[in-house]
Every structure is written in structure tokens, then in C-alpha cells.
C-alpha positions in Angstrom: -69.6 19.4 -74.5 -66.9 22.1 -74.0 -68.3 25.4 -72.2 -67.5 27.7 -75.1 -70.1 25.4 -77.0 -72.7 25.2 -74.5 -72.5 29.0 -73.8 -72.6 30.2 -78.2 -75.6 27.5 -77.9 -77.1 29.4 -75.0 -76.5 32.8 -76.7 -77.8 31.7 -79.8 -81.1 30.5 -78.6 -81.9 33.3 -75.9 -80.9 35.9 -79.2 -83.8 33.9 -81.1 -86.1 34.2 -78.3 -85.7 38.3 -77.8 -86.2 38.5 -81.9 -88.8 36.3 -81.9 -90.8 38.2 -79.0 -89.5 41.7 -80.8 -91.0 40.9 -84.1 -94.2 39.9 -83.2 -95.2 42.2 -81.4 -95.1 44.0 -84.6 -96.6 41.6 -86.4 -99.7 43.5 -88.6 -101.2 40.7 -90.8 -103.7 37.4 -89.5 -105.2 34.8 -91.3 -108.1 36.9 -93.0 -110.4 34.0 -92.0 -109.8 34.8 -88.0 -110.4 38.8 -88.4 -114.1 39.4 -87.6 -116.3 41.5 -89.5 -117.0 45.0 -87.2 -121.3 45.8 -88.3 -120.9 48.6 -91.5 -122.7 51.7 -91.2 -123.8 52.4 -95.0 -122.2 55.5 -95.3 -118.6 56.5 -96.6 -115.7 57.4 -93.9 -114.9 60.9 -94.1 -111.0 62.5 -92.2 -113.3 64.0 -90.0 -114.9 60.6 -88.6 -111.0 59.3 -87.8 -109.8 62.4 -86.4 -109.4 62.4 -82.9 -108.5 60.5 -79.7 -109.4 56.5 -79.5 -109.8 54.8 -76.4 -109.0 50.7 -75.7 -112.7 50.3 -73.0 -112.9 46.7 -74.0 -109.2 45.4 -72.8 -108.6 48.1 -69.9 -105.3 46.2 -69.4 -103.2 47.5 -72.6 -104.5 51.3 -71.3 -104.5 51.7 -75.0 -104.8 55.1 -76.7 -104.5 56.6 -80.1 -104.4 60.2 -81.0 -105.4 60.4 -84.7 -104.7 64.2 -86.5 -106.1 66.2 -89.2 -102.6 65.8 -90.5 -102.9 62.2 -91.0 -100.4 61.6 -88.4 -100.9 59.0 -85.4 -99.6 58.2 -81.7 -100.3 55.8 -80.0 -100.0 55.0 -75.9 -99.6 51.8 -74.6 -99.2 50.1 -71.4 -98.0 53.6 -69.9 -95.7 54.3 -72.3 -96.2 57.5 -74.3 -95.9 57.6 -77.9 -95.0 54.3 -78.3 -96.0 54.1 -81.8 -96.4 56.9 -84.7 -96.8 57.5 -88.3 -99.6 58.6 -90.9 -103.0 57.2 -91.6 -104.9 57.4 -94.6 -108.5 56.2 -96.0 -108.3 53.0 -98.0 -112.3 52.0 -98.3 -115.5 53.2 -97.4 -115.0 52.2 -93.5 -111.6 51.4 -93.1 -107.9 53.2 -92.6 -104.7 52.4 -92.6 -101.8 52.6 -90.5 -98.2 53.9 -91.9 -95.2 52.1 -91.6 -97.3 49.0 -90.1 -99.5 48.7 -92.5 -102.1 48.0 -90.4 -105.8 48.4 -91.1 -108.5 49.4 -89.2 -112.2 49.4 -89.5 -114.6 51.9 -88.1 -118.1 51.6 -87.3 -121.4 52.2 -85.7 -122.9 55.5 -84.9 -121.2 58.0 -86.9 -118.6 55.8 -86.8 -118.0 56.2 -83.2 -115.9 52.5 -83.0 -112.8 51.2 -84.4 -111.8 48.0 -84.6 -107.8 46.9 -85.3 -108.4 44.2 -87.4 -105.4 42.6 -87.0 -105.1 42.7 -83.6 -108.7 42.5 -83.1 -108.9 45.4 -80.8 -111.6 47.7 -80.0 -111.3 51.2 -79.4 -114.2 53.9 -78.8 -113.7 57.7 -79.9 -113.9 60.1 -77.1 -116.4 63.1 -77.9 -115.8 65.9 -76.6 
């Protein structure tokens, strides 16, 4: 083979590799038969039980953090970076939220709904009280 060949073949591959790695990271649905089922609480998830700041305790590595407003807006810190993510939240169910523009949901639990879990990341995050 020429080297103009080998190098668009080269190009072309190492382009699919960066997309591939790019897009799913964002990838927000699973197969619904992996997600696991967080323990419900038996009572209906008010703003006031999402509000506030969430903390990653169970996967320390991600130093994972999300800021969750009155305002239904979100931010969320990753790996040292600040603000990573945004957008707006909103109730969809008795114990679970969702995620604007990745659609993805979360479900909270336990005590006064003092846990969240990212369902399709299976994450877990704690609130912080103050």
C-alpha cells in the first residue's frame, strides 16, 4: 500500500476511536434489566428532598459531586473538573428525577431520601446535610 492510503486508514480509525470514547461517555440509557432497583421509601419526592449538594462516597475515585437548585438547575464536578456537566432537573415519579439535556434518571431513596442512585450509570451519591 501507498502511504497516502495507510495514513487516511490511520486517520480514519484513530477519528473513530476519539468519537467512540466521546460518545459514550455520554451515553445515558442501559439495558433496563442491568439497572438495579435502589430500596423505595413509601412516600412521594418532594423539590425540597433533591435540592442540594450530592456526594460520590461509594466510588471516591470520580470525586463526584452534584449541586442540585431550587431552580431546577444542576452542576456537576467530576474528576477535578468544575462544572463539567449542567442543565435542569425535574420530578418524573414518586422517587425519581430526571436530568436535562441527558435525559438521565435518577432515583432517590432511604431516609428522607438522603441517597440517590444514577441509574444508568449505577452510581451512588449521598446528600450532604448541613
Amino acid at each position: 500500500m501507498n502511504k497516502k492510503v495507510v495514513l487516511t486508514v490511520v486517520t480514519v480509525l484513530l477519528l473513530g476511536l476519539v468519537l467512540t470514547v466521546v460518545f459514550d461517555r455520554r451515553k445515558v440509557a442501559i439495558n433496563p434489566v442491568m439497572a438495579e432497583r435502589a430500596p423505595q421509601t413509601g412516600k412521594t419526592l418532594t423539590d425540597a428532598d433533591v435540592v442540594g449538594i450530592w456526594i460520590n462516597h461509594h466510588d471516591k475515585d470520580i470525586h463526584q459531586k452534584i449541586k442540585l437548585t431550587a431552580h431546577h438547575k444542576w452542576r456537576e464536578n467530576q474528576h477535578g473538573v468544575t462544572d463539567i456537566y449542567s442543565g435542569t432537573w425535574k420530578r418524573i415519579d414518586n422517587d425519581k428525577i430526571s436530568l436535562a439535556p441527558y435525559g438521565e434518571k435518577i432515583q432517590l431513596y432511604g431516609d428522607h431520601f438522603q441517597a440517590m442512585k444514577v441509574l444508568s450509570y449505577n452510581h451512588i451519591l449521598n446528600k450532604v446535610t448541613k
